[in-house]
C-alpha positions in Angstrom: 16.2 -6.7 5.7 15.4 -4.3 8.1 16.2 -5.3 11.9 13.0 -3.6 13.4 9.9 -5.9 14.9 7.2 -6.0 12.6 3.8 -6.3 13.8 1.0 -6.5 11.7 -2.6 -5.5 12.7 -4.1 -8.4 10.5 -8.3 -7.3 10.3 -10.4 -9.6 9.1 -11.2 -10.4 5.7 -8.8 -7.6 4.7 -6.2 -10.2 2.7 -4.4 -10.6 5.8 -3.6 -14.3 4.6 -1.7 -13.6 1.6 0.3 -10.5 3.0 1.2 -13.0 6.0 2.1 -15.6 3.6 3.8 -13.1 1.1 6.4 -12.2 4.5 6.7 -15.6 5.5 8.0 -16.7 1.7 10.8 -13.7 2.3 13.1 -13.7 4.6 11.1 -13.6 7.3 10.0 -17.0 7.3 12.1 -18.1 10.4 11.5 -15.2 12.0 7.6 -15.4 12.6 5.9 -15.5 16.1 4.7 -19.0 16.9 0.5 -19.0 16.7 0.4 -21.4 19.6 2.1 -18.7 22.0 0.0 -15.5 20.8 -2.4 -16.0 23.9 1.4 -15.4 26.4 3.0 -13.1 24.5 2.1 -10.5 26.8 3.9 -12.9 29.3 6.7 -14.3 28.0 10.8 -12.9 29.0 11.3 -10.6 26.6 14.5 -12.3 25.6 12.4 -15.5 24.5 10.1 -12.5 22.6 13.1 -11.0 20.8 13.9 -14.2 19.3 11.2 -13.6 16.5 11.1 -10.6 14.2 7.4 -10.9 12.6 4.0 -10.8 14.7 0.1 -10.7 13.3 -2.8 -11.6 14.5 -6.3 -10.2 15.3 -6.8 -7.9 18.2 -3.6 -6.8 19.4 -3.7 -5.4 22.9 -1.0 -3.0 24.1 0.3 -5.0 26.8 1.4 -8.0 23.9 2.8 -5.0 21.8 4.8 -3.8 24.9 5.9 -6.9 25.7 7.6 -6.6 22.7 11.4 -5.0 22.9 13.0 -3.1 20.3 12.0 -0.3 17.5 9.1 -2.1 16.1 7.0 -1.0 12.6 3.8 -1.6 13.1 0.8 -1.8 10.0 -2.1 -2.5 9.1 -4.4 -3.3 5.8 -7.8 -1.1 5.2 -10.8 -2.4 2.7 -14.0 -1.0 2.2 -15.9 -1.4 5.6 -19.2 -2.3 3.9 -17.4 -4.6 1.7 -15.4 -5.9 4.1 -18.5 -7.0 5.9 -19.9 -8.7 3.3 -17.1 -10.8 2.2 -17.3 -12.0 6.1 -20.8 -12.8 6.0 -19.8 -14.9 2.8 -17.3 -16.2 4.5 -19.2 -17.7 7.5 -21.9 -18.7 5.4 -19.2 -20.8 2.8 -18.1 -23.1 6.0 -19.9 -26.5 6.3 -22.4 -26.3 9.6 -22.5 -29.9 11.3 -24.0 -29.7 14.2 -24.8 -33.3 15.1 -21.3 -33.7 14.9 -20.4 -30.9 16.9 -18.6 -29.3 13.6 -19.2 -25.5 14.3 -16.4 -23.5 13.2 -17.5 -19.8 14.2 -20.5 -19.7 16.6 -22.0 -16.3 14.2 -22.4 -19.7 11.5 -25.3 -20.8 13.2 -27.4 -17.7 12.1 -26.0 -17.2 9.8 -27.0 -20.1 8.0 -30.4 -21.0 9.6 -31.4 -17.6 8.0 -31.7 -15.7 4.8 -29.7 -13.1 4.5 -32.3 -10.6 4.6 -33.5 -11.9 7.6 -30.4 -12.1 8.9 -29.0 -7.9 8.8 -32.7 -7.3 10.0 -32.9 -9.5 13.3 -31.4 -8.1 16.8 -29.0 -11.1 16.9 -26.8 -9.1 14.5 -26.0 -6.4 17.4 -24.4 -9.3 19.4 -21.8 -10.0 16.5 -18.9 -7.9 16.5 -17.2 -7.6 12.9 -20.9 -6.8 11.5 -20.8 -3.2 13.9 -18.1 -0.8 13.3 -15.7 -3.7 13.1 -12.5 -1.4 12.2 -13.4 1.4 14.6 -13.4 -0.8 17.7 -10.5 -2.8 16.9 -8.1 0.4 16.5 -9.4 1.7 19.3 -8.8 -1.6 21.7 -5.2 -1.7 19.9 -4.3 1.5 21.1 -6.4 2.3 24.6 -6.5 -1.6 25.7 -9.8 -1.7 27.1 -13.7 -1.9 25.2 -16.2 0.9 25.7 -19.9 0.6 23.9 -19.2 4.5 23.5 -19.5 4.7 19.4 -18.6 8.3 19.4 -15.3 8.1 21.6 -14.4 5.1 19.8 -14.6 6.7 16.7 -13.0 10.1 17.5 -10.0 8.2 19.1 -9.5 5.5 16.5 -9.5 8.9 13.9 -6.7 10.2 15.9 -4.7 7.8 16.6 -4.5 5.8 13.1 -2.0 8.1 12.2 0.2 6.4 14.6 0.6 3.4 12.0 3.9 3.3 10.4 2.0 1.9 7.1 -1.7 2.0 6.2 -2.1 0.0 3.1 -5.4 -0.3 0.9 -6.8 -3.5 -0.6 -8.3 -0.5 -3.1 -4.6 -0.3 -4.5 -3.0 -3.7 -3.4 -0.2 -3.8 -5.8 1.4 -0.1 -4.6 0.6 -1.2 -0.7 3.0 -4.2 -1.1 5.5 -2.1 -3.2 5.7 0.2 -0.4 5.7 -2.2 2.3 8.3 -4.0 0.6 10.5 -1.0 0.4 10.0 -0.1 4.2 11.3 -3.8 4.8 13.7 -4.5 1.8 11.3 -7.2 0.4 10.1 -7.5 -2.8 6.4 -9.6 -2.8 5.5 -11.5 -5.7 3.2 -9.4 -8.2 -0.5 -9.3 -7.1 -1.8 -9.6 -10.6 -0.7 -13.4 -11.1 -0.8 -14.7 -7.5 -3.3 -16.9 -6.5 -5.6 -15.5 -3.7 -4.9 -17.5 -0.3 -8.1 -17.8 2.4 -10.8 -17.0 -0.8 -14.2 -17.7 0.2 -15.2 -20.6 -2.0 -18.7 -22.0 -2.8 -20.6 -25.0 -1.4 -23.0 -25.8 -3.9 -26.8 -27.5 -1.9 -25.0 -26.6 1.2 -27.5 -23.8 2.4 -31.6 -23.2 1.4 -30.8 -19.4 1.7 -28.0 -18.5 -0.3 -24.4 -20.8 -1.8 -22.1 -19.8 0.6 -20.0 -17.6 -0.2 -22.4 -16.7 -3.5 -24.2 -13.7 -3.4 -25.3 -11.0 -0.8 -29.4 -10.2 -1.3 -30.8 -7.5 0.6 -33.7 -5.0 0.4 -32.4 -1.3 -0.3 -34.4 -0.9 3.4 -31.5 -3.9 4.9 -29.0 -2.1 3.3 -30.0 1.0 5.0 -29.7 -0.9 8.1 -25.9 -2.2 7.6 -25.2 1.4 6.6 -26.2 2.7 9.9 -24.9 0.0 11.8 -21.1 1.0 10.3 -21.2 5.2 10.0 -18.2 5.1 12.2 -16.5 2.8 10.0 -17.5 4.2 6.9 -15.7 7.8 7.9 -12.7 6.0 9.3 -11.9 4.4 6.2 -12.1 7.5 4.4 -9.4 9.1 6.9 -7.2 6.0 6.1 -7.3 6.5 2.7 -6.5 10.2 3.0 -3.9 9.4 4.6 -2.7 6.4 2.2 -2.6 9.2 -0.4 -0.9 12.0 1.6 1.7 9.8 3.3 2.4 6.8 0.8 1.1 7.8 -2.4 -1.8 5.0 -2.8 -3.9 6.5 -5.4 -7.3 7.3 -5.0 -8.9 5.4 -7.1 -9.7 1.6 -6.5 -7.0 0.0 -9.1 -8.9 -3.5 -10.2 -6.4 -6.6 -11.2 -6.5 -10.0 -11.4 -8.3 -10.4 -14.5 -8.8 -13.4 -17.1 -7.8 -13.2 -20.7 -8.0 -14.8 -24.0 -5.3 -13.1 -25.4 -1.4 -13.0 -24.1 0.1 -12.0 -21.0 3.0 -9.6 -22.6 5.6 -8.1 -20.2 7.4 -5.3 -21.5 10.5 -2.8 -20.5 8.5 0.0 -19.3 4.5 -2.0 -18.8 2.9 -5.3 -18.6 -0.2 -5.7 -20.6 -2.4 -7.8 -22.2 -2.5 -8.7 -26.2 -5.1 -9.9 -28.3 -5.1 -10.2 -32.4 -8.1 -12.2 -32.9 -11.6 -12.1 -31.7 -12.4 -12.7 -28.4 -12.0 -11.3 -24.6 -8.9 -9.6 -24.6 -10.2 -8.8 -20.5 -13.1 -10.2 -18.1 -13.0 -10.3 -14.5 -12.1 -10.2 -11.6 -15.1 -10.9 -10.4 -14.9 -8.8 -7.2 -17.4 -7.2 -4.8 -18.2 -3.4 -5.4 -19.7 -1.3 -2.6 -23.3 0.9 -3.5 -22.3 4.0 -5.2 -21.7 6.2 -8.5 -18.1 5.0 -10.0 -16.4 5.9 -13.5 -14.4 2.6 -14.7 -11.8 3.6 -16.6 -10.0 1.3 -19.7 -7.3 1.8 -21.8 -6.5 0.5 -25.6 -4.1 0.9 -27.9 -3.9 -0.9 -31.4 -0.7 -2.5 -32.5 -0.7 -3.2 -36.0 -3.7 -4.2 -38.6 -4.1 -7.2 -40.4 -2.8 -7.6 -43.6 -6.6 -7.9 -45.0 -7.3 -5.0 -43.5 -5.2 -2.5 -44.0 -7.8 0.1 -45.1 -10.6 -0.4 -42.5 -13.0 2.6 -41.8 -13.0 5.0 -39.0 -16.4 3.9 -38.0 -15.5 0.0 -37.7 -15.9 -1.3 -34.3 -13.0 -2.9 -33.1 -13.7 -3.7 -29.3 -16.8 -3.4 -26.9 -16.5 -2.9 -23.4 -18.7 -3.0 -20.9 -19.3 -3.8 -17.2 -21.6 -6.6 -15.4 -22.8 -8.1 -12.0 -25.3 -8.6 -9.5 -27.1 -6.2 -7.2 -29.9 -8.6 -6.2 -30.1 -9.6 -9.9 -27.8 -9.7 -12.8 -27.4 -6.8 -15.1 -25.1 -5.1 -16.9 -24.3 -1.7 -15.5 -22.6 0.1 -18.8 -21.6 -0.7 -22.4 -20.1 1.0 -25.0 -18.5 0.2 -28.7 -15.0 1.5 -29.5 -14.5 2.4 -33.4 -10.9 2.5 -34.9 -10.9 6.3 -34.7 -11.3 6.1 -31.1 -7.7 4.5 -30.5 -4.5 5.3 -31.0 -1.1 2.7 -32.3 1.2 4.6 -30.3 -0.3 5.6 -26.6 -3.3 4.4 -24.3 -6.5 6.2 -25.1 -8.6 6.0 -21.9 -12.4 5.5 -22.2 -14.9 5.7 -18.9 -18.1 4.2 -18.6 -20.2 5.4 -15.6 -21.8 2.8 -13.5 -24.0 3.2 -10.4 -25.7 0.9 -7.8 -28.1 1.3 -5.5 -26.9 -2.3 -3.6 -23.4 -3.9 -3.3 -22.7 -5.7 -6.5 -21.3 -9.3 -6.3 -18.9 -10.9 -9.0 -18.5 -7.2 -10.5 -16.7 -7.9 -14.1 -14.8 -5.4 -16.5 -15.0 -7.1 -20.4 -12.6 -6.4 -23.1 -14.5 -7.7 -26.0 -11.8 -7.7 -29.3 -13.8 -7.8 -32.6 -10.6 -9.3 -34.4 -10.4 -6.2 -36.5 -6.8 -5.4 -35.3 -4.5 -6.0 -32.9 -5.2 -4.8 -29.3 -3.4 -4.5 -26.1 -4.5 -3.1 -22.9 -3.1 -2.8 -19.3 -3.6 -5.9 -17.0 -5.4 -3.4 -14.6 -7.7 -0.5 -14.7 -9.4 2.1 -12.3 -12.1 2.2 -10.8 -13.2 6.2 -8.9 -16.0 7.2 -7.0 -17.8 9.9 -8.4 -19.1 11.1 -4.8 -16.5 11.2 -2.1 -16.3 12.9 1.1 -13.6 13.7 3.7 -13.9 12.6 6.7 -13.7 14.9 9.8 -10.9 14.8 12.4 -11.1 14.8 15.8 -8.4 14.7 18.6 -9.4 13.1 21.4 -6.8 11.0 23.7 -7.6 7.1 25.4 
């Protein structure tokens, strides 16, 4: 284990949760900072500080990281800003509002849920709410200079130079590789993404609000969604730096790899992969039922077949033997693509890759990738898949100083 202070840069709604809770089942698990004393840690002798090995939190400052002595590693977790957004507006909106009781667990609730959510990114009250305006950009930039500025432009050309300062940027686009490389950086090995639960979800409250379930879906006019867009340019081209420099410095990939998905077939873990097996009809895949930012993607599957059935042994190049296609909501529920797979298509003894192009004008809620299996033979497929945009850009790089 390594003997360097770790200090984690937890942003919100970025799985900050489970990656705490992944370190604090290692090793570590003694060795965390108390919550209770985050507000003195900039205070306290540093010989009472160098008792713990593992800090997080929101909003760091650089006196508390100062305060800290020894060679520390410091990291943080990236997610698409626009997602990212979302997921905390679904967030506030899934907590139970009680007012006559004096139950308010953020203060951004009450607008939250006294309006629709259209309403809501369209008012002026969403100016005075922090994580809905170039949430990442300011909170880099407060970590590193220690003091706030309403200057988007400096903000932004200083939180691009200095995130390279990070000793580890991981992605939530390629979860699974983030926490392998972590882990090596710390001699940890984290439990494997695709079977753990998910800690701090946003969860449903059915009849809770008249707007929208809590937590549900996300329903805004293409002009709203303009709006957000605006709101978060400085966000939008940080997160593209941070993910240039994933790739070039960790070797995240750069595509969004999708896991956590639902079967009715057999979780099958081999010598060299782990995959999913169906022989009968049914959905060898569907899920994970994440959000997906606007945008052009190509989502890419793989099959293989394993063996026939005995009755059919002699089954036609044109039979269909699976159907995949992908579903969700972008203010209504559609499916995005669809295509049949025939038994010449596939291969028994390698992956054959097949990529259906979806685009969305809006952010798509509960986004699902289906694996239908027709029964017609034996089909295995990887227990993730990828997910690239078909229109990136780099993002420019400035170098200011604080």
């Amino acid at each position: 284990m390594t003997s360097k202070k770790i200090v984690f840069l937890h942003m919100q709604k970025t799985a900050g949760s489970d990656i705490a809770a992944q370190f604090y089942q290692s090793r570590f698990g003694k060795k965390f900072f108390p919550d209770e004393l985050r507000a003195s840690l900039a205070y306290l002798p540093q010989r009472t500080v160098d008792r713990y090995q593992f800090f997080y939190g929101h909003g760091y400052r650089k006196q508390e990281i100062e305060n800290i002595p020894g060679e520390k590693l410091i990291f943080t977790f990236f997610r698409d800003p626009i997602e990212r957004l979302i997921s905390h507006y679904e967030w506030l909106a899934s907590y139970r509002l009680d007012i006559e009781n004096r139950i308010i667990p953020q203060p951004e609730t009450i607008p939250v849920k006294s309006m629709p959510c259209e309403e809501f990114f369209c008012s002026t009250v969403i100016s005075h709410i922090p994580v809905f305006n170039n949430y990442y950009t300011k909170t880099i930039y407060e970590f590193f200079c220690d003091e706030k500025t309403d200057d988007i432009a400096r903000m932004s050309a200083v939180a691009t130079e200095r995130l390279g300062e990070f000793d580890f940027i991981g992605l939530l686009d390629d979860y699974g590789a983030s926490l392998d490389y972590l882990g090596r950086m710390v001699d940890v090995r984290f439990e494997d993404t695709s079977t753990r639960p998910k800690i701090n979800e946003t969860i449903t409250l059915p009849g809770e609000n008249q707007f929208h379930e809590g937590g549900g879906r996300f329903n805004v006019s293409p002009d709203a969604f303009k709006r957000i867009l605006d709101r978060n340019q400085a966000d939008i081209a940080l997160y593209q730096h941070a993910c240039v420099l994933a790739h070039e410095r960790f070797g995240l990939s750069e595509s969004r790899i999708v896991s956590g998905f639902s079967t009715q077939g057999v979780l099958h873990r081999g010598y060299e992969t782990t995959r999913f097996r169906i022989d009968t009809n049914g959905y060898l895949l569907f899920g994970p039922y994440e959000r997906l930012n606007a945008g052009n993607y190509l989502v890419t599957f793989e099959l293989k077949s394993v063996q026939y059935h005995p009755i059919a042994t002699d089954l036609h190049d044109d039979t269909v033997v699976a159907v995949l296609d992908v579903v969700g909501s972008d203010a209504a529920d559609r499916e995005f693509a669809r295509r049949d797979i025939t038994m010449a298509e596939i291969r028994a003894d390698k992956f054959t890759a097949f990529s259906l192009p979806v685009s969305a004008n809006l952010p798509v809620s509960r986004f699902e990738c289906r694996v239908y299996a027709t029964g017609a033979c034996k089909l295995e497929a990887p227990v993730s898949l990828s997910v690239t945009k078909a229109d990136t850009s780099a993002a420019a790089s400035t170098r200011p100083a604080c």
